[in-house]
VEXDRENSE-311308 format. One line per 3 residues: their letters; for each residue x, z, y of C-alpha. Coordinates in nm, 2 decimals. Each point is the difference from the previous one (the first is absolute). Layout:
BEGIN
A) X:Z:Y  ...
***
This chain:
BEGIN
XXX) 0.41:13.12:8.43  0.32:0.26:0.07  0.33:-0.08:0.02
XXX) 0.18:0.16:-0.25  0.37:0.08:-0.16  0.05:0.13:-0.35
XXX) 0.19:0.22:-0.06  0.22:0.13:-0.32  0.12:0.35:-0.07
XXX) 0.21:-0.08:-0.31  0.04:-0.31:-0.24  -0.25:0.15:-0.21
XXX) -0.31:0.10:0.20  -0.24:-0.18:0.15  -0.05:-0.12:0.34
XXX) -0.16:0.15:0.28  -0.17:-0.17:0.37  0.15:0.14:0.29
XXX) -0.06:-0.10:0.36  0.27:-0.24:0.17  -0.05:0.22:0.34
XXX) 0.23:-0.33:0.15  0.23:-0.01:-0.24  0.07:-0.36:-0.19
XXX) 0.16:0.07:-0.28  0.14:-0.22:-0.31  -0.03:0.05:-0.40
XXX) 0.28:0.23:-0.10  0.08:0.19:0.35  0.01:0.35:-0.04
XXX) -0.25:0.15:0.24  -0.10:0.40:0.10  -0.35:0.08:-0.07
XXX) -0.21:0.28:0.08  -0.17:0.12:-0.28  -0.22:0.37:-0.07
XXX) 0.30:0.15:-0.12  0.21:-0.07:0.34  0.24:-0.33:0.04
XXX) 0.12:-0.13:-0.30  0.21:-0.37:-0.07  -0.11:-0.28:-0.14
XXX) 0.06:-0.38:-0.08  -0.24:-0.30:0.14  -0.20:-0.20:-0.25
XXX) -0.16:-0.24:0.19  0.02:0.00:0.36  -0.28:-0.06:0.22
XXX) -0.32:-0.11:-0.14  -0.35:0.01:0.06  -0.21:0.19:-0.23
XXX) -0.41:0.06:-0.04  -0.11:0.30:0.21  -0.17:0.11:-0.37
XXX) 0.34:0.02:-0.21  0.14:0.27:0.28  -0.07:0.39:-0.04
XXX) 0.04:0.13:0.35  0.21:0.22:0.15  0.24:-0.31:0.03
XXX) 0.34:0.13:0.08  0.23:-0.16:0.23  0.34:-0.09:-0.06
XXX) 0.28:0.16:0.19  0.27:-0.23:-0.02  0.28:-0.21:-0.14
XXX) 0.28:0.19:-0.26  0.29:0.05:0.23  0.37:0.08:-0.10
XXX) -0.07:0.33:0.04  -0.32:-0.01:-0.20  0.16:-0.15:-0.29
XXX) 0.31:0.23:0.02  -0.25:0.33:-0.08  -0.19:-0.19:-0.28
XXX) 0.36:-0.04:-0.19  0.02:0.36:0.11  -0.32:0.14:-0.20
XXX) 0.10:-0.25:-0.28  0.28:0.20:-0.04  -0.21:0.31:0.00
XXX) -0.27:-0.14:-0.23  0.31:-0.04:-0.27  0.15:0.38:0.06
XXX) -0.38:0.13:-0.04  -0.08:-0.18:-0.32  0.32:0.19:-0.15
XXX) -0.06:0.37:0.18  -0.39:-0.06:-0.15  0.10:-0.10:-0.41
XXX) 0.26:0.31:0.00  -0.32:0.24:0.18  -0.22:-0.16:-0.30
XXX) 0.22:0.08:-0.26  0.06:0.33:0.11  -0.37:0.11:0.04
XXX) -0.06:-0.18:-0.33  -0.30:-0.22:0.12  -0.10:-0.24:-0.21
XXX) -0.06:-0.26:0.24  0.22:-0.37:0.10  0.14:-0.07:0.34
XXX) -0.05:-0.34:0.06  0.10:-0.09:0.36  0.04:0.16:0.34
XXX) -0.10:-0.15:0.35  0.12:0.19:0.37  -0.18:-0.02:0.29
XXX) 0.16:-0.25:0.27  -0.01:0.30:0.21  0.14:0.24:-0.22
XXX) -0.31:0.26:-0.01  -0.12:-0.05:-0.33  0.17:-0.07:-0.39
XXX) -0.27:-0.13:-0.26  0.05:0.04:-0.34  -0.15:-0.24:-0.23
XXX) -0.02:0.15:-0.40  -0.19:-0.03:-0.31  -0.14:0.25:-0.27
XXX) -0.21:0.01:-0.31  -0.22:0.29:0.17  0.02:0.23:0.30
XXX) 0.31:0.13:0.12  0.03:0.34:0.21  0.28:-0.13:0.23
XXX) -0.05:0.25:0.29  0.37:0.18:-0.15  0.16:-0.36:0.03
XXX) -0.16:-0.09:0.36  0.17:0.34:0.18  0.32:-0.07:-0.15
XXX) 0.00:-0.35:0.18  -0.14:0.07:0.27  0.34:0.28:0.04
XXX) 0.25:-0.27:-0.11  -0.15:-0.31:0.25  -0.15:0.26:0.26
XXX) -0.30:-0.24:0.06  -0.35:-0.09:-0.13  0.01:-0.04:-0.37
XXX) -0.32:-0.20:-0.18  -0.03:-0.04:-0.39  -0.22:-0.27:-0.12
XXX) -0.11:-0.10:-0.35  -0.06:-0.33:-0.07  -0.11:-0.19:-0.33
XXX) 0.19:-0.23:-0.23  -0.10:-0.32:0.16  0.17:0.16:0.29
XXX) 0.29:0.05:-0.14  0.04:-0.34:-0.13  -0.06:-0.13:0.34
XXX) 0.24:0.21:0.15  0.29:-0.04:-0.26  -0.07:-0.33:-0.10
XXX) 0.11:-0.22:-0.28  0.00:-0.32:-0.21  -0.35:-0.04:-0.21
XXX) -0.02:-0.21:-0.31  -0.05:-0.32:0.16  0.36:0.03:0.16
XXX) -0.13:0.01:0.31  0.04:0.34:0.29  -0.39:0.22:-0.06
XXX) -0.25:-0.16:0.21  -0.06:0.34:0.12  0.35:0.06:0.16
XXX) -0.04:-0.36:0.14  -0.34:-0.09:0.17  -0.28:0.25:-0.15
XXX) -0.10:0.17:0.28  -0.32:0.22:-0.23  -0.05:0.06:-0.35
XXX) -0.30:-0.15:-0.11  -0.14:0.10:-0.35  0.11:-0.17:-0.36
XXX) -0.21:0.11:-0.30  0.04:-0.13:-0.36  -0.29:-0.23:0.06
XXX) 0.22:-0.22:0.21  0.21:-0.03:-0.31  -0.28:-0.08:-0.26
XXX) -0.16:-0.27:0.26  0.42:-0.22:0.01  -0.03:0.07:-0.34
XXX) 0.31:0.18:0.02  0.12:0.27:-0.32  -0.08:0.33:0.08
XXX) 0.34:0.11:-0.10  0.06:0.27:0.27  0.39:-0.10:-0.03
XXX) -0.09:-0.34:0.12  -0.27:0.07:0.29  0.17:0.27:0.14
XXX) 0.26:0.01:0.27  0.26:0.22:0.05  -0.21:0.26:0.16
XXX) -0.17:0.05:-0.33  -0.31:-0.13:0.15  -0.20:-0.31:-0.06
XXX) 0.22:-0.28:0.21  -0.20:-0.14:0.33  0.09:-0.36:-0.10
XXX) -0.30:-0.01:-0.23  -0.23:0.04:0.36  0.13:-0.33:0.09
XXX) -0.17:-0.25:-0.23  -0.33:0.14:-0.11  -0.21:-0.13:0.33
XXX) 0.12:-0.35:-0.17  -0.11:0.15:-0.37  -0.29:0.14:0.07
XXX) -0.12:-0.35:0.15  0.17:-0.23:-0.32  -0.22:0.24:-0.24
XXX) -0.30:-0.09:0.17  0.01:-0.32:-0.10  0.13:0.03:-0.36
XXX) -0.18:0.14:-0.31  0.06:0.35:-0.18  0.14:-0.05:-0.34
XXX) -0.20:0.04:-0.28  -0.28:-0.20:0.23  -0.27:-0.28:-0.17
XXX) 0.09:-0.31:0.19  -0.06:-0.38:0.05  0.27:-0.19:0.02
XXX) 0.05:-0.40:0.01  0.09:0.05:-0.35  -0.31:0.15:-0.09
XXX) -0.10:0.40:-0.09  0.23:0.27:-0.07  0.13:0.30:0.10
XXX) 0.32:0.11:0.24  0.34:0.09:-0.17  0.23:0.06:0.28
XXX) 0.00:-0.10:0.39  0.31:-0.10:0.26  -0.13:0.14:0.34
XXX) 0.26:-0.14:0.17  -0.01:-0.33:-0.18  -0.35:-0.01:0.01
XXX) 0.00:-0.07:-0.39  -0.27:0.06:-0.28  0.06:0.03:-0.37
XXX) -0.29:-0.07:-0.18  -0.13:0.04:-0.36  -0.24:-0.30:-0.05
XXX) -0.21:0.04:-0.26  -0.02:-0.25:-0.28  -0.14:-0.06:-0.31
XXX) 0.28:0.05:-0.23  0.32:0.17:0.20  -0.03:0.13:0.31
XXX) 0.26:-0.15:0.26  0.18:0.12:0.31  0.01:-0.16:0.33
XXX) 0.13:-0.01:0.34  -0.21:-0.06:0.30  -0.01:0.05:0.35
XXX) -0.17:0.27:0.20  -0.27:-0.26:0.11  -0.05:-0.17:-0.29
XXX) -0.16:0.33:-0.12  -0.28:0.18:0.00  -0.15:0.37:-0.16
XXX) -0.35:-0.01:-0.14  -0.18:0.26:0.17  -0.14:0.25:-0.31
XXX) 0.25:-0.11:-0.25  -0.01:-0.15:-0.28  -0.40:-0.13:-0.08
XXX) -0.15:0.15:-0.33  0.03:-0.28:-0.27  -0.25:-0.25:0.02
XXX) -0.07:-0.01:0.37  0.16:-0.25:0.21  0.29:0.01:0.18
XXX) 0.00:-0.03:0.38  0.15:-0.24:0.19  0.18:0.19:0.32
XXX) 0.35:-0.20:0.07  -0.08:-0.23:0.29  0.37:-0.21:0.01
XXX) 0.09:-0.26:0.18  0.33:-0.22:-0.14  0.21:-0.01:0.33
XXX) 0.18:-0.38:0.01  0.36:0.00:-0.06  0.25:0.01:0.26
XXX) 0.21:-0.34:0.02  0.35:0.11:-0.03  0.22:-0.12:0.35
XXX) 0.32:-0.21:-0.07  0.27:0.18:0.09  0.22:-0.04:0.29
XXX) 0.37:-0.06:0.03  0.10:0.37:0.11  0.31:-0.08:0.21
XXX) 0.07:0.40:-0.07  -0.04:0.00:-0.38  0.34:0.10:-0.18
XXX) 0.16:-0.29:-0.19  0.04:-0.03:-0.39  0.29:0.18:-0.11
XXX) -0.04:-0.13:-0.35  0.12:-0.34:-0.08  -0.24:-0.26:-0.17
XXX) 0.08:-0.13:-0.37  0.06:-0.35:-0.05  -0.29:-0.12:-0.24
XXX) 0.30:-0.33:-0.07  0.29:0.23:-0.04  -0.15:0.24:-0.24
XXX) 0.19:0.32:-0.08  0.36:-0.14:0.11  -0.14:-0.12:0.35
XXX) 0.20:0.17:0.30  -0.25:0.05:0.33  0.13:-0.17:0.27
XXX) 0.15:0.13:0.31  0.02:-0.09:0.36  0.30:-0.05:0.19
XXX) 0.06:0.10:0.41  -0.07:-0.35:0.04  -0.35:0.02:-0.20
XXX) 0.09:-0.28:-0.27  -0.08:0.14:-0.31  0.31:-0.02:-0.27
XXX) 0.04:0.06:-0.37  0.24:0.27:-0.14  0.23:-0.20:-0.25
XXX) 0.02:0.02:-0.32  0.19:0.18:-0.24  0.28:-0.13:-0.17
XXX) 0.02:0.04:-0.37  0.31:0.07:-0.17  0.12:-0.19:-0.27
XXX) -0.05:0.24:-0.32  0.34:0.09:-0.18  0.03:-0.18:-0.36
XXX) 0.16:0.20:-0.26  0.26:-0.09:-0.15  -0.07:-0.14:-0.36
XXX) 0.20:0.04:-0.34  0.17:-0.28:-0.09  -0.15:-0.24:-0.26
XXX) -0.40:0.11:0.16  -0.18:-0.29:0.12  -0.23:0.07:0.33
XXX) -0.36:0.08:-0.03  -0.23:-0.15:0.25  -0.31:0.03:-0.18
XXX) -0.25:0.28:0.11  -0.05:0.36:-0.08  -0.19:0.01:-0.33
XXX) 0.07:-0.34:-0.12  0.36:0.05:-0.11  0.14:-0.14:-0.30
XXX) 0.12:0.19:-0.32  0.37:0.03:0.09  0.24:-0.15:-0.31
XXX) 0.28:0.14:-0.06  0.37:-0.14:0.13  0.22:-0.12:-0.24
XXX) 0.36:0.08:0.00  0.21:-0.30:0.12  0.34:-0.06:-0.15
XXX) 0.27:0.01:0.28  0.24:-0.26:-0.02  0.38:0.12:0.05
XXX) 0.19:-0.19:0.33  0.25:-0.29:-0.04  0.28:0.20:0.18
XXX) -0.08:0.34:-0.13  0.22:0.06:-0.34  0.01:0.15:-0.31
XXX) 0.21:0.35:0.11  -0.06:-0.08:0.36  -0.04:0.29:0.21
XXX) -0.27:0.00:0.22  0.11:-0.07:0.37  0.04:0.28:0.27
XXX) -0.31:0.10:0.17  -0.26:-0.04:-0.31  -0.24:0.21:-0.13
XXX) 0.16:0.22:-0.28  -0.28:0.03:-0.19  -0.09:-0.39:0.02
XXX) -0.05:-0.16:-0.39  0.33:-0.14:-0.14  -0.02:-0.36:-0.11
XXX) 0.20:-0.10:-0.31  0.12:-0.36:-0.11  -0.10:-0.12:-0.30
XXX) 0.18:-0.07:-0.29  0.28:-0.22:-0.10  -0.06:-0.36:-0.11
XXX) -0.28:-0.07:0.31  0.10:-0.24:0.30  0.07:0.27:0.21
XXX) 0.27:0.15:-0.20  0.19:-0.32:-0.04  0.03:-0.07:0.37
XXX) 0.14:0.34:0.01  0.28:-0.08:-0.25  0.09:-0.35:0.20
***
């Protein structure tokens, strides 16, 4: 066993063993290295560790020492520079008219070396480009092509999960991803949907198949002779993941379609038998007892109802109850009803309680002879205040009662 630190370049590389030569140093402290390409900066991963002697590729190189101000002042300085050669090195491209994409630019910590990082459909003759740098910066000048998967890594991005590429993030190599991968997750080929934004297959499909490749060992093909619990049949479709069968049992009339589970299967080696010979038994399962189902607990963490019970009583109308600071439960009172408004009926027109739809034929009102006043007299006027157009009464004739006590 070593002690080791590792050590980053950039957010996007991987790490690297270096040897502490007395140095403690903590995760995130910036620390200066020596590398094969002189001293160079670079942030602490994990700080000292042991590692097996048979992970480590010797030379081991030491580490200098911590960032100081100083230190950290220069590597804003060749930031700077990094920005000012990205834009001197797009206007030299477009003027030699290379068909190539600059993608980033890194500077040494000591200032002896600019690397160019591009990429290009083919070769590029950049020896043209490369002088007129190397006149501009008046230092060592490297162009370096790199792939697409590169370049996503570099630039980074979203993917279509939502998430920052896994290559930007933690991939330190890019391991392989062929269509087979795809076709095993029973995935659609669609290249639109399998592809990332490199326009290669996406290395999220590595992930899972060690853990397909073992569920399809113990599930049948489709399309596969099988005995089931059910009886004989063949396989319709399979749920790796769910470890679910559907099975076409044969029958004499209609064939049917079942669900089983993985284990409750199994294929008929050959086939189907010829017909006449006997079929084979080969499904050795064994009914596993059910589980008995635990009472429940009173979780003091569970969040309360926030829906209020009906009242079974009450029905419809019920109000749910409500608690006061006091905890007594109360009642909210009822409504009052207002007295309903009764129209105003014509004179003469008796009331009508009887219910809608039982009504009576209404007869009609007879006209009722309106007897004239005592006081009021033949060519009375009508007294101050009255209705104008109210009916003028007349006396009757001569010779009646009333018009002798008018004479005395």
């Amino acid at each position: 066993m070593t002690d080791v630190i590792s050590v980053r370049f950039n957010c996007r590389g991987k790490s690297y063993f270096f040897d502490p030569n007395g140095i403690t140093a903590k995760p995130g402290d910036k620390l200066i290295v020596e590398t094969s390409k002189g001293l160079d900066v670079g942030e602490c991963v994990i700080g000292n560790h042991p590692v097996p002697d048979e992970s480590l590729l010797p030379p081991l190189r030491p580490v200098i020492r911590v960032a100081t101000q100083e230190d950290l002042q220069t590597l804003e300085q060749n930031k700077a520079l990094e920005k000012e050669a990205f834009k001197v090195c797009k206007e030299k491209i477009a003027q030699h008219e290379l068909e190539m994409k600059l993608v980033d630019v890194e500077c040494g910590f000591e200032g002896n070396k600019i690397l160019f990082f591009f990429t290009a459909d083919g070769r590029v003759d950049f020896r043209e480009l490369v002088k007129d740098l190397a006149a501009v910066f008046r230092t060592r000048i490297e162009l370096r092509q790199i792939g697409v998967r590169d370049e996503t890594k570099m630039l980074g991005g979203l993917g279509i999960c939502g998430k920052p590429y896994c290559c930007s993030q933690f991939l330190n190599d890019f391991q392989p991803v062929s269509t087979k991968m795809a076709k095993t997750q029973s995935i659609s080929l669609n290249p639109t949907k399998i592809s990332g934004s490199c326009g290669r297959l996406m290395c999220c499909l590595r992930y899972e198949q060690e853990a397909y490749e073992e569920l399809l060992k113990t599930i049948p093909k489709n399309g596969a002779f099988v005995q089931t619990t059910g009886g004989y049949g063949n396989v319709v479709q399979t749920n790796v993941l769910r470890q679910k069968v559907k099975v076409r049992i044969d029958g004499d009339c209609e064939q049917e379609i079942k669900t089983f589970d993985a284990d409750q299967v199994a294929v008929v080696p050959g086939g189907r038998p010829k017909p006449g010979d006997e079929l084979p038994t080969v499904l050795n399962y064994v009914e596993k007892p059910q589980e008995k189902a635990e009472p429940e607990e009173d979780d003091p963490w569970k969040a309360p109802n926030l829906f209020a019970e009906q009242n079974a009583e009450a029905g419809r109308g019920a109000v749910p109850k409500q608690a006061n600071e006091n905890g007594e439960q109360h009642k909210r009172p009822e409504q009052r009803r207002r007295p309903q408004q009764q129209r105003p009926r014509p004179q003469g027109q008796k009331k009508n309680n009887q219910p809608q739809g039982k009504q009576q034929d209404k007869k009609p009102i007879k006209p009722q002879s309106v007897k004239p006043r005592p006081e009021q007299q033949k060519g009375d006027a009508p007294k101050s205040g009255g209705n104008r157009n109210r009916r003028r009464h007349y006396s009757k004739p001569k010779g009646s009662a009333a018009g002798g006590a008018a004479k005395e």
